[in-house]
TORTIFI-149052 format. One record per residue: residue number from 1; residue in one letter; x, y, z of N, C-alpha, C in turn. Coordinates in pm, 1 decimal. Atoms other than C-alpha are relative to their C-alpha. Layout:
TORTIFI-149052
[NUM, A, [X, Y, Z], [X, Y, Z], [X, Y, Z]]
...
//
This chain:
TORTIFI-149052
[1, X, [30.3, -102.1, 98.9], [-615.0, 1670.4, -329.8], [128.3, 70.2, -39.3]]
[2, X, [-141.1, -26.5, 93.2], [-328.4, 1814.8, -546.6], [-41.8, 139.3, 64.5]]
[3, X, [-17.6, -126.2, -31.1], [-210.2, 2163.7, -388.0], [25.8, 72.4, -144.0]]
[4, X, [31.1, -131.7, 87.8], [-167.2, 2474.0, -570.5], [163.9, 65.8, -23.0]]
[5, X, [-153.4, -68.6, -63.1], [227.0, 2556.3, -643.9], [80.2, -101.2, 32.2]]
[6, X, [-99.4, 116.4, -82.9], [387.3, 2249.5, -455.5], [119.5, -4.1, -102.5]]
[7, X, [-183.7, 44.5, -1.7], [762.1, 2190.2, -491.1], [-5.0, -146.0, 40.6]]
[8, X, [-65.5, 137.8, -61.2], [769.9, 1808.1, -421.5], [110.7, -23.1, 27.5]]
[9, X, [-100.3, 68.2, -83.3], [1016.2, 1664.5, -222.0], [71.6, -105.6, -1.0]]
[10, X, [-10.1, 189.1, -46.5], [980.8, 1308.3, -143.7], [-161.2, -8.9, -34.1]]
[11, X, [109.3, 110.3, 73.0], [701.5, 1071.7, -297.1], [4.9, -70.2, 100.9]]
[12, X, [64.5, 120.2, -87.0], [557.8, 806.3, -37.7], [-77.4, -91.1, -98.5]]
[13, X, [85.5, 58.2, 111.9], [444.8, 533.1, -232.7], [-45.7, -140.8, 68.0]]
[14, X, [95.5, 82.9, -92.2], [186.1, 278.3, -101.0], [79.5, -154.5, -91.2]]
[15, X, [-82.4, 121.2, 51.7], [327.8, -116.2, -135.6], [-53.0, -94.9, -114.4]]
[16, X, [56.2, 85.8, 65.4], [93.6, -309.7, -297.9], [-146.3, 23.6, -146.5]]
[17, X, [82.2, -97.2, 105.9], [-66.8, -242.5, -648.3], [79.6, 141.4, -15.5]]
[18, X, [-51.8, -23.3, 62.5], [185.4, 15.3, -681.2], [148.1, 15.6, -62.2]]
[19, X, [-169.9, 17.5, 32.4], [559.3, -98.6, -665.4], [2.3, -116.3, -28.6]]
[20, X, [7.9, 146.0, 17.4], [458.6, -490.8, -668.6], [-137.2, -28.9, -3.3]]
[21, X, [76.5, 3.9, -80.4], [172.1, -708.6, -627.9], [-22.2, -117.1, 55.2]]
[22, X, [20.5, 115.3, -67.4], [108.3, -965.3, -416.3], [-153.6, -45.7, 13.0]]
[23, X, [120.7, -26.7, -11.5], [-289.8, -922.7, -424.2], [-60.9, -163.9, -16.8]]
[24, X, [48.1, 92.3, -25.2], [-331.3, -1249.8, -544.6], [42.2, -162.0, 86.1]]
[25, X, [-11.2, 60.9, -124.7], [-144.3, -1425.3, -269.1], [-70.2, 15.9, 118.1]]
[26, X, [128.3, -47.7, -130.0], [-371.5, -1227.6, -6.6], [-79.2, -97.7, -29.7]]
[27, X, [120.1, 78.6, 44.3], [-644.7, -1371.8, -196.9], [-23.0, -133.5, 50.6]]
[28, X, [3.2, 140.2, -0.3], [-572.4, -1737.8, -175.6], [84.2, 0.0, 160.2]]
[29, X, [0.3, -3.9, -136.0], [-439.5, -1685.6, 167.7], [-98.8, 6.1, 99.5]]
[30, X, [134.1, -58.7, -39.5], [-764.8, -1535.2, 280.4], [-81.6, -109.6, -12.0]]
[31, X, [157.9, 62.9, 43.6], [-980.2, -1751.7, 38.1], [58.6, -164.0, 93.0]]
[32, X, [-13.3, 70.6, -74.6], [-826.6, -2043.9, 248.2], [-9.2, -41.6, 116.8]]
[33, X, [19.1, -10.0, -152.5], [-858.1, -1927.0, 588.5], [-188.8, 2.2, -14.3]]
[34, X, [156.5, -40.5, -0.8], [-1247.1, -1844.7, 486.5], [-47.9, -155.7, -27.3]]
[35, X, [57.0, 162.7, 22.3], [-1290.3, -2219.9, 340.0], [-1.3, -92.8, 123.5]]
[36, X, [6.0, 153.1, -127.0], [-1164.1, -2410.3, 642.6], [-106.3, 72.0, 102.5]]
[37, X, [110.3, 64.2, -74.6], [-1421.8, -2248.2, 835.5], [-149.3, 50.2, -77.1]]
[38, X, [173.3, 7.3, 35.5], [-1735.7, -2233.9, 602.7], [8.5, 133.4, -40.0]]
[39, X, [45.2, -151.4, 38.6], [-1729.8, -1867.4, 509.1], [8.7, 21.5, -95.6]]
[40, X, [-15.0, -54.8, 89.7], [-1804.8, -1728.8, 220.5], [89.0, 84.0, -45.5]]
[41, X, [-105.9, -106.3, 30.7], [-1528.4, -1517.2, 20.2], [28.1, -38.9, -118.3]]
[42, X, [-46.5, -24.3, 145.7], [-1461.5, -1441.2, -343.8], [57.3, 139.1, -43.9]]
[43, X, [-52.1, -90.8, 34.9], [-1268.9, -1169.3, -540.1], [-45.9, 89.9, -9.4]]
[44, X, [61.0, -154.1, -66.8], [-1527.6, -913.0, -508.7], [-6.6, 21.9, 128.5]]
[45, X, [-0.9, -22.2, -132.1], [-1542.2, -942.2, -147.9], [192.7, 12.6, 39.1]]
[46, X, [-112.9, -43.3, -19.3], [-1156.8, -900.0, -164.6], [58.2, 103.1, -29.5]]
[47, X, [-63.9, -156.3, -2.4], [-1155.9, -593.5, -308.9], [-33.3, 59.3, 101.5]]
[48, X, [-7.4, -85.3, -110.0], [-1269.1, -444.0, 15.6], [109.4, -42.8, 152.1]]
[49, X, [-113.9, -56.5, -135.4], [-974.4, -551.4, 219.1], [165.6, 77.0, -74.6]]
[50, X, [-101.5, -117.8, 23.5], [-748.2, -334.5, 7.6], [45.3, 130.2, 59.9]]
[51, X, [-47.6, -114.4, -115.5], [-529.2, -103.7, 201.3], [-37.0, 30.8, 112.1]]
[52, X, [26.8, 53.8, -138.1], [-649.9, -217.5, 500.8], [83.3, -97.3, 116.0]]
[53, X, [-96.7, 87.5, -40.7], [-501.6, -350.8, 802.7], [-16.5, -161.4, 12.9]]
[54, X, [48.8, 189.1, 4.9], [-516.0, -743.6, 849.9], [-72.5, -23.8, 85.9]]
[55, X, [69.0, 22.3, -120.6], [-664.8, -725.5, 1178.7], [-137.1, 34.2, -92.9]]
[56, X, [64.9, -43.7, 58.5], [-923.9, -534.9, 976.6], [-66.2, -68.8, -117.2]]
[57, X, [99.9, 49.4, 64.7], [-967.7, -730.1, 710.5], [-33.3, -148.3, 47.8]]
[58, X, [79.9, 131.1, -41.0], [-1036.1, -1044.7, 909.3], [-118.6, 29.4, 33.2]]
[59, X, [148.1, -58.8, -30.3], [-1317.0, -820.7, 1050.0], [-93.3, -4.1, -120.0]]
[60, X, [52.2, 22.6, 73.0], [-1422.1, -812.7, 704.4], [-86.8, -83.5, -23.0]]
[61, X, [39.2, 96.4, 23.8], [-1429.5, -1144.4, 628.1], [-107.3, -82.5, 91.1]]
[62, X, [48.6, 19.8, -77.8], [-1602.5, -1247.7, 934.1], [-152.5, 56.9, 11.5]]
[63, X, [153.1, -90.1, 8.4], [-1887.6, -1012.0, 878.9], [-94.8, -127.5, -71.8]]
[64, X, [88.4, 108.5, 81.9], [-1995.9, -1337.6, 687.6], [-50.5, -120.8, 57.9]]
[65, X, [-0.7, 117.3, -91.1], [-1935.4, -1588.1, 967.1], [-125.1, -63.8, 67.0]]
[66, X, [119.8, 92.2, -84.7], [-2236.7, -1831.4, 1092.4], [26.4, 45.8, 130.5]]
[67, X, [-52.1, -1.1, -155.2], [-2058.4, -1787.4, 1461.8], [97.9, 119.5, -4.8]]
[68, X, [-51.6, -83.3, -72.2], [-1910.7, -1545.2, 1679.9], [152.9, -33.1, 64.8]]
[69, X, [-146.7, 55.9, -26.0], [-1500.7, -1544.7, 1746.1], [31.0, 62.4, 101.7]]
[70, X, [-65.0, -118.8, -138.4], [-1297.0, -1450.5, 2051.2], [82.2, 55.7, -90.4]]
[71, X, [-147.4, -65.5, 54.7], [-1019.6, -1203.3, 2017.6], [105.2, -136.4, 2.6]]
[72, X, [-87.3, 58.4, -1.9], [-780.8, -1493.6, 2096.5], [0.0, -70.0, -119.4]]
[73, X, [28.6, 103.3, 109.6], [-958.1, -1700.8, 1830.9], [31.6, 96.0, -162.2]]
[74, X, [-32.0, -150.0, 45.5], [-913.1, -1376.6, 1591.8], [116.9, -19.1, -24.5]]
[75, X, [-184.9, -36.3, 28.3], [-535.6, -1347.2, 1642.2], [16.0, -125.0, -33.9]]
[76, X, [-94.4, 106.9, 40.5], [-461.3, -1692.6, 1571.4], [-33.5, 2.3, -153.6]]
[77, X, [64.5, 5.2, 155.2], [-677.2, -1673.1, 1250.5], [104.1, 95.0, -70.5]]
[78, X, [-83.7, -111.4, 57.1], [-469.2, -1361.7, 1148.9], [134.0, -75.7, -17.1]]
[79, X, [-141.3, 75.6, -10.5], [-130.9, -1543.3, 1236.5], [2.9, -64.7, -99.8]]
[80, X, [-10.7, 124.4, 60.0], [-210.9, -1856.6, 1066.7], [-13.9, 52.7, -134.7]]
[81, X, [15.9, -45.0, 132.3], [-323.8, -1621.8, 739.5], [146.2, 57.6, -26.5]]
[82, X, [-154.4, -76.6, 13.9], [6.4, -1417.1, 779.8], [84.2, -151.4, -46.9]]
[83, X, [-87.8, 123.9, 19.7], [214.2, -1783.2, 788.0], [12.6, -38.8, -97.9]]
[84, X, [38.9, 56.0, 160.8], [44.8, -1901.9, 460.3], [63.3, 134.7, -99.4]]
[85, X, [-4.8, -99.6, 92.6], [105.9, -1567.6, 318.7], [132.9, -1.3, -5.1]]
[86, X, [-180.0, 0.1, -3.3], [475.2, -1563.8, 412.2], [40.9, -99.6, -100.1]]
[87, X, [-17.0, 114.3, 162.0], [485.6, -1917.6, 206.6], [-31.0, 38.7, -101.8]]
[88, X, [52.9, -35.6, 176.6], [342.2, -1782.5, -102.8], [132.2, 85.5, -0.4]]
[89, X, [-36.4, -75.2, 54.9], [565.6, -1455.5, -61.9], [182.3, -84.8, -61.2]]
[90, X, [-163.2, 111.1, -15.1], [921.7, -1745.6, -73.9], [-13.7, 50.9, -112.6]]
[91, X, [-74.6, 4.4, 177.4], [840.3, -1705.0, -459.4], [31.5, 81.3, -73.0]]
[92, X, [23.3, -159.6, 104.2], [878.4, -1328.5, -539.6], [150.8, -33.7, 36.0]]
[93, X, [-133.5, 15.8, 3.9], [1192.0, -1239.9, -694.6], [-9.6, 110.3, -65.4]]
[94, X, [-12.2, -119.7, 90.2], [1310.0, -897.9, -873.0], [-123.8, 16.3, -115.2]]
[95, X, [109.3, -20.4, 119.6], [1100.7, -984.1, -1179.9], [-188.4, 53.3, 32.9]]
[96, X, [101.6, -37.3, -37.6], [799.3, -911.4, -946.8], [-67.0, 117.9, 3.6]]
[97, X, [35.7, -146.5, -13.7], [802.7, -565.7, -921.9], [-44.8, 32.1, -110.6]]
[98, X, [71.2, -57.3, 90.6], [586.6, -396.1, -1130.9], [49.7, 78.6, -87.9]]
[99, X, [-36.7, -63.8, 86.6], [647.0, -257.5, -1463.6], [23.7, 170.1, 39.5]]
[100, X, [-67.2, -112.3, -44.5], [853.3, 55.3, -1408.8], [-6.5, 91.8, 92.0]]
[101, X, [41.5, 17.1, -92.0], [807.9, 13.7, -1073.4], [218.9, 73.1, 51.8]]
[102, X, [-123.7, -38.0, -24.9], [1251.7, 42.4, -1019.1], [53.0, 94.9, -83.2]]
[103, X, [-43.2, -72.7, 95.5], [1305.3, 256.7, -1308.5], [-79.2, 137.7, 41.2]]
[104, X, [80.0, -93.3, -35.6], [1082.4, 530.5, -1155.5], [67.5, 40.8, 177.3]]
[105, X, [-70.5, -35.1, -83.5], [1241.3, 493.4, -830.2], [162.1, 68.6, -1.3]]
[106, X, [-109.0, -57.4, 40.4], [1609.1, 525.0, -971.5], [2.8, 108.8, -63.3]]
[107, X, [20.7, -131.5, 100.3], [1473.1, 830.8, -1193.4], [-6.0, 85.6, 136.2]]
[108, X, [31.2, -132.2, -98.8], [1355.4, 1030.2, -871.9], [111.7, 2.6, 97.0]]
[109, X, [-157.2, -58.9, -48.3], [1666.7, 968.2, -695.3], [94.2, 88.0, -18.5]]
[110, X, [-53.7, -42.1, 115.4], [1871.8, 1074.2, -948.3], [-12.0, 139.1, -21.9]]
[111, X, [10.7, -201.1, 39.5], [1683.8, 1429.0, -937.7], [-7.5, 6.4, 143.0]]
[112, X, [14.0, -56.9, -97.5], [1729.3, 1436.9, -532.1], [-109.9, 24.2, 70.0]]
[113, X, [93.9, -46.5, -20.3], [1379.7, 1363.1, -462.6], [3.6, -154.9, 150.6]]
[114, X, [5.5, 44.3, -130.5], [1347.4, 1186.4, -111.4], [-139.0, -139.0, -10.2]]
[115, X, [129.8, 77.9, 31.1], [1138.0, 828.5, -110.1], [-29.5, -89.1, 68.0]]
[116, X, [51.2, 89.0, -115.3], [936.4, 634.6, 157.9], [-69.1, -70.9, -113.5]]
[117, X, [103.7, 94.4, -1.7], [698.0, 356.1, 137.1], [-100.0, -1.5, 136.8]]
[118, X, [86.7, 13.9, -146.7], [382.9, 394.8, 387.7], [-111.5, -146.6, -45.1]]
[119, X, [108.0, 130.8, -2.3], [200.5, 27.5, 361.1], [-25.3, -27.1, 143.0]]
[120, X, [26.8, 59.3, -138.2], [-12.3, -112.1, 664.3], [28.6, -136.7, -14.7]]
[121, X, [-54.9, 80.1, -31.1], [163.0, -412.3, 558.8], [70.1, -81.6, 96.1]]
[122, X, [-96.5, 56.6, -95.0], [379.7, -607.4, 822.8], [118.1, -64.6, -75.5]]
[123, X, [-130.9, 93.5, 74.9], [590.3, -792.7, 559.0], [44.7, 101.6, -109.6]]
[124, X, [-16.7, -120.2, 124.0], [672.8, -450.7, 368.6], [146.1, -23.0, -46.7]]
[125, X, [-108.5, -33.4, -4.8], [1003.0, -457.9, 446.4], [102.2, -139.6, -110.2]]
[126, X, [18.3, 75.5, 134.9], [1015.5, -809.9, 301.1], [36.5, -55.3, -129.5]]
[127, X, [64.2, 18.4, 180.2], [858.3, -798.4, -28.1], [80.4, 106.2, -9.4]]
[128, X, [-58.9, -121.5, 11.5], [1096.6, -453.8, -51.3], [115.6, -90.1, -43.0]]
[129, X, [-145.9, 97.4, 3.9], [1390.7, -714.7, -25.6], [23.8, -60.0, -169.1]]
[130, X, [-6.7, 45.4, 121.8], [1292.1, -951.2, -251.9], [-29.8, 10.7, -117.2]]
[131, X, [9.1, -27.5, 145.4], [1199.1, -734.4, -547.0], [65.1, 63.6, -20.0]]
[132, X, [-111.3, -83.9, 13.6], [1510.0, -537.2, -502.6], [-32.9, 143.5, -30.7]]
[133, X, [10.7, -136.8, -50.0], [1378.7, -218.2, -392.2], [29.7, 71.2, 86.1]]
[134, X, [-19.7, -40.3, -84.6], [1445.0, -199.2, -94.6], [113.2, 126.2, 27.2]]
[135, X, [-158.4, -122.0, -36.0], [1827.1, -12.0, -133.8], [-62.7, 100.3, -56.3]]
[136, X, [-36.5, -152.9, 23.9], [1658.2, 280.3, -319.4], [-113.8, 35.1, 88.8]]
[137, X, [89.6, -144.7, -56.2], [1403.8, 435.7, -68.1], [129.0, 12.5, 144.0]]
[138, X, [-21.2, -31.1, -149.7], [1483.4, 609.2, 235.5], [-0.8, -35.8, 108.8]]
[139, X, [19.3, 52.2, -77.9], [1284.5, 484.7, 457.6], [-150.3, -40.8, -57.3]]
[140, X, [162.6, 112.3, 37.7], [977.8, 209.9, 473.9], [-74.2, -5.5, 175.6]]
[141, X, [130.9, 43.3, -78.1], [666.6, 242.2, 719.0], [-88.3, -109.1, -22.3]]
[142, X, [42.9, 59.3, -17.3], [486.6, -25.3, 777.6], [-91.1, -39.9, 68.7]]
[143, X, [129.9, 10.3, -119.5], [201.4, -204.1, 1008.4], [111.9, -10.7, 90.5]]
[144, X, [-95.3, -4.8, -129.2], [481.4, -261.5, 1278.2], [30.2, 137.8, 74.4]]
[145, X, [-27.8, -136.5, -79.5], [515.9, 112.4, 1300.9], [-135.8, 66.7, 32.4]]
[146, X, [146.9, -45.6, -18.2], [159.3, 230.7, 1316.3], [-77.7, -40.8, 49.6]]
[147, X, [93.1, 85.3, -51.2], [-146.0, 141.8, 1509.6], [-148.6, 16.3, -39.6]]
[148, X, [144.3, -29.5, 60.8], [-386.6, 302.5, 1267.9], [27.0, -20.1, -98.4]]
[149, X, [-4.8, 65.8, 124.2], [-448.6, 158.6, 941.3], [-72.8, 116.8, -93.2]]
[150, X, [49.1, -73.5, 79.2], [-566.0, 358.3, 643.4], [-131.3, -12.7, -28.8]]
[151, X, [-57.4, -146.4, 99.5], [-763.5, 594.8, 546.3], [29.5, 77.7, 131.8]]
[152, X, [-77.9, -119.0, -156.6], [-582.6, 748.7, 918.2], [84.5, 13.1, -102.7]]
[153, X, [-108.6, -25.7, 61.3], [-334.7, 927.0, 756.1], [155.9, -67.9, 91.0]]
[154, X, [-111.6, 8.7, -116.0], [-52.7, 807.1, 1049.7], [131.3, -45.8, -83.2]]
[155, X, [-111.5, 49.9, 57.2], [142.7, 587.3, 812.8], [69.8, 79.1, -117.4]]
[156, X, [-53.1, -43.2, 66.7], [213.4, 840.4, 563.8], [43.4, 150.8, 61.7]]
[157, X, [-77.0, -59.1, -58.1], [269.2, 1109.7, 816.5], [130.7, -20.2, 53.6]]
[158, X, [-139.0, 60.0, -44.5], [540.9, 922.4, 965.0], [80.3, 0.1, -71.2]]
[159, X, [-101.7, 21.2, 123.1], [682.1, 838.7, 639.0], [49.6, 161.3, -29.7]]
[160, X, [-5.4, -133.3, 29.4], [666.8, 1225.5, 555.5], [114.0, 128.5, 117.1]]
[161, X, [-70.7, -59.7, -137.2], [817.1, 1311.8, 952.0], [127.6, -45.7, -23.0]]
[162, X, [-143.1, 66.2, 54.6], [1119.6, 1026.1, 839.8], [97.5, 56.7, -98.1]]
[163, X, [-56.3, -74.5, 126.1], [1178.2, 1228.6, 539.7], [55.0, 106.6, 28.0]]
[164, X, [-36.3, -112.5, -84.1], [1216.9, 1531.0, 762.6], [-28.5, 114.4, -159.8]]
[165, X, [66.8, -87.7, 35.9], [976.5, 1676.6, 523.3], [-167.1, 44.6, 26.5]]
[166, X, [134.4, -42.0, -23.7], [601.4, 1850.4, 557.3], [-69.2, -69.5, -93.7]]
[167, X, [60.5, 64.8, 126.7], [317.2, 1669.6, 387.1], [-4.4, 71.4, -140.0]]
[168, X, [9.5, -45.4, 105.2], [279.4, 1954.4, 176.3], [136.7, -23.7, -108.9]]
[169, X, [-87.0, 65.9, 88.2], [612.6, 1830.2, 18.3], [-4.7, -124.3, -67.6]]
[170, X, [-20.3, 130.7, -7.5], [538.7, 1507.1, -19.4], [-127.5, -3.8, -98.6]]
[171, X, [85.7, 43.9, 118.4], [362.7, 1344.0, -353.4], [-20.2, -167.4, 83.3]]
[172, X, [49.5, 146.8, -50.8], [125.0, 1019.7, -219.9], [-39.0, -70.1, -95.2]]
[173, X, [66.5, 78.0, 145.9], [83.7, 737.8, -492.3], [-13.9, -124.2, 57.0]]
[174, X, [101.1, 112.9, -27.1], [-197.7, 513.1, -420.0], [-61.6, -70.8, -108.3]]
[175, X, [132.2, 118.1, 82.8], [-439.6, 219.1, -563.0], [-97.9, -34.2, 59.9]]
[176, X, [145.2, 15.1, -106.3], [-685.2, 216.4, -303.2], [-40.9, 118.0, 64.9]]
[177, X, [69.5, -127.9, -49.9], [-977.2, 454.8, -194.1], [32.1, -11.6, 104.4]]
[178, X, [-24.0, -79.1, -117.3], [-856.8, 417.8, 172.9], [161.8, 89.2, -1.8]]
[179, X, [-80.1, -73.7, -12.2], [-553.9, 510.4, 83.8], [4.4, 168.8, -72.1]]
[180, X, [27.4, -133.9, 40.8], [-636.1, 812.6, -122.4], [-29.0, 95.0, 70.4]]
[181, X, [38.7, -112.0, -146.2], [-853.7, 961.8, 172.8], [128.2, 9.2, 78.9]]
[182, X, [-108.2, -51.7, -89.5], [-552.3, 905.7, 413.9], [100.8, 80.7, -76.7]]
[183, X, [-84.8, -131.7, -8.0], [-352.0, 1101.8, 202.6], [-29.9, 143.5, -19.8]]
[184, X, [36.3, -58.6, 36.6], [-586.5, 1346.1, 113.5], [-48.8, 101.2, 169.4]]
[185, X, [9.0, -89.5, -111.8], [-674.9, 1417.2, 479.5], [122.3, 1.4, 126.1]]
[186, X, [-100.3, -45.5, -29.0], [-312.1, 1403.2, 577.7], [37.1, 133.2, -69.8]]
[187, X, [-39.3, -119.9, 41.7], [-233.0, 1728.7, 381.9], [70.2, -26.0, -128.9]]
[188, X, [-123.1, 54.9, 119.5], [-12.1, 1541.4, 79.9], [-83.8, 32.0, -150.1]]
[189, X, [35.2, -2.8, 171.2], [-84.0, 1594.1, -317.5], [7.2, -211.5, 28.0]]
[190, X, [-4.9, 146.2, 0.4], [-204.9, 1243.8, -440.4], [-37.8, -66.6, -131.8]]
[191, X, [16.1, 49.2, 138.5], [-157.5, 1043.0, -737.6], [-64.0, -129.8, 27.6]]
[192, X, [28.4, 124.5, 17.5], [-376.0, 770.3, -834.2], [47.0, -123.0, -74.0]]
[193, X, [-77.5, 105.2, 86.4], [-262.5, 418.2, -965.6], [-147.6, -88.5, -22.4]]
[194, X, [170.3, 80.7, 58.4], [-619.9, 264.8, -1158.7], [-87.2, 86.8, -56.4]]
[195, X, [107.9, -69.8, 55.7], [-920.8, 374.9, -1228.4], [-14.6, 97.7, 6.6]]
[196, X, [36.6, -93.0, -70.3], [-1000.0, 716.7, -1158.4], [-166.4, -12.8, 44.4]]
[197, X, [134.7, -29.2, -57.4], [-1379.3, 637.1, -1105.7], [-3.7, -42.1, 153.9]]
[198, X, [-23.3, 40.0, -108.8], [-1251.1, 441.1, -828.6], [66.2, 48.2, 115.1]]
[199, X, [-60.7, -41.8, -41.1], [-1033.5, 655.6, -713.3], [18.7, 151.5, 29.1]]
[200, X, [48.9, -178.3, 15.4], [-1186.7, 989.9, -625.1], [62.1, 70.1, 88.2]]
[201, X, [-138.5, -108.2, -93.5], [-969.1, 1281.7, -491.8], [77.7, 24.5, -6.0]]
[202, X, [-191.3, 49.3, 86.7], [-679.6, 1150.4, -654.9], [6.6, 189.6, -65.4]]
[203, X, [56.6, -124.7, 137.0], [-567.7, 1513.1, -844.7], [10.4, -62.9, -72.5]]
[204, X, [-36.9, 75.1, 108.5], [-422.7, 1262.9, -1090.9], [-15.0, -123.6, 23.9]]
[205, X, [53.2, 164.4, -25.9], [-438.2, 924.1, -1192.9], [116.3, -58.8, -118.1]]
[206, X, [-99.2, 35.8, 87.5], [-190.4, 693.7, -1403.6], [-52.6, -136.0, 46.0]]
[207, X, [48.6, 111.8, 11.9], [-269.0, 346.3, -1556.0], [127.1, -92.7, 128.5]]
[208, X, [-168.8, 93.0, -58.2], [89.1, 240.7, -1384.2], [130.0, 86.0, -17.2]]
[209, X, [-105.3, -54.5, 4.2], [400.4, 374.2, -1305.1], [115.6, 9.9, -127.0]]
[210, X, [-103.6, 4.5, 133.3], [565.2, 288.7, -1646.7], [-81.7, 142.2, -77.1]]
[211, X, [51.7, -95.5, 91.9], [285.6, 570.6, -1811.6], [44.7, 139.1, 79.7]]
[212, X, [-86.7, -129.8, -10.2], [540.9, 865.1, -1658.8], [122.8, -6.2, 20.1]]
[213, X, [-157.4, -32.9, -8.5], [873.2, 947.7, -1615.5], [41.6, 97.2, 138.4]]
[214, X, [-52.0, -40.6, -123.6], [1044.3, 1069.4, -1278.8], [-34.5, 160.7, 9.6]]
[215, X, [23.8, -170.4, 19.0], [986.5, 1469.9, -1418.0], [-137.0, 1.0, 31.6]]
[216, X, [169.7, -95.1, 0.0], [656.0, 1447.4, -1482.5], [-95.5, -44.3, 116.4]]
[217, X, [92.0, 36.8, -139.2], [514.5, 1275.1, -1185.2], [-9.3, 105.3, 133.8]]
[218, X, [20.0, -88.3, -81.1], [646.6, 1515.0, -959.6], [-39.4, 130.0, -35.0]]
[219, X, [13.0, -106.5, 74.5], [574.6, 1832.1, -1204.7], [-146.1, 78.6, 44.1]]
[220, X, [162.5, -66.6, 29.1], [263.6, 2076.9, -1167.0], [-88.3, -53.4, 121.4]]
[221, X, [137.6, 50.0, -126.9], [132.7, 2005.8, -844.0], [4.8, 139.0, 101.5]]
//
């Protein structure tokens, strides 16, 4: 929920859907691991592992499963989805990043404004590389640093503790309702990236990072 007054700081900005997207590599990562064993899975059932952790959304997917998995059987499934996913990500290159996705980062620099990335990703750091983002934030949270996935706020507290600022400094820009709640019941102002019907709590909402400019994103919160 957008405070009353705020001075922003530092921006935390969630990885996927709103600096790049990789969404439809998940997909076909996923929709592959679900085919070889019989499970149902299509693109509406993929919008609910958005901003979720992976462990998590295998739980998802599984909710569909004929049979019952061990944990061991579990982690390899996860692995073997991560592996495939790593192959898809070989093909991102600068041009990936999302329309004024670097031009929004170099703008808030520029005015001294402090900038994480909190994804429950594991390959944040990555996809950060190879769309040539990585040199302008601060610092990048990830699933490697956290053991709670969103909507826990943990990963954007951290990001916010790295910054060696208070949430109430800190502007959160999401594309997913878990991430909205985690920043909303971390303490942070929070911009939405989509729909707003989808995206309730948000104070604001923006089709995409190209529809503002470095002033006005952080402005009026």
């Amino acid at each position: 929920m957008s405070g009353c007054g705020r001075i922003i700081r530092g921006v935390i900005f969630d990885l996927d859907g709103v600096l790049v997207s990789t969404d439809e590599m998940h997909f076909q990562a996923w929709k592959e691991l679900a085919d070889r064993e019989g499970i149902p899975f299509n693109r509406h059932d993929n919008e609910r592992l958005k901003g979720v952790s992976r462990a998590r959304s295998l739980d998802i997917i599984l909710e569909k499963a004929a049979r019952r998995y061990s944990e061991d059987q579990k982690s390899a499934m996860a692995s073997a989805k991560n592996d495939r996913y790593r192959e898809l990500l070989a093909v991102l290159a600068p041009r990936d990043a999302l329309v004024g996705a670097g031009e929004m980062l170099t703008g808030l620099r520029a005015m001294g404004v402090k900038l994480a990335v909190g994804s429950s990703s594991r390959n944040a750091r990555e996809i950060l590389r190879r769309v040539d983002l990585l040199r302008l934030l601060d610092s990048v949270v990830d699933g490697t640093d956290v053991s709670r996935s969103k909507p826990d706020p943990e990963a954007f507290l951290l990001a916010a503790a790295r910054l060696g600022l208070r949430p109430a400094e800190c502007l959160v820009v999401e594309d997913a309702a878990a991430g909205i709640e985690a920043g909303i019941r971390g303490g942070f102002s929070v911009l939405g990236i989509g729909d707003p019907k989808l995206l309730t709590g948000a104070g604001r909402w923006l089709s995409g990072l190209s529809k503002s400019g470095a002033a006005e994103l952080i402005a009026g919160w």
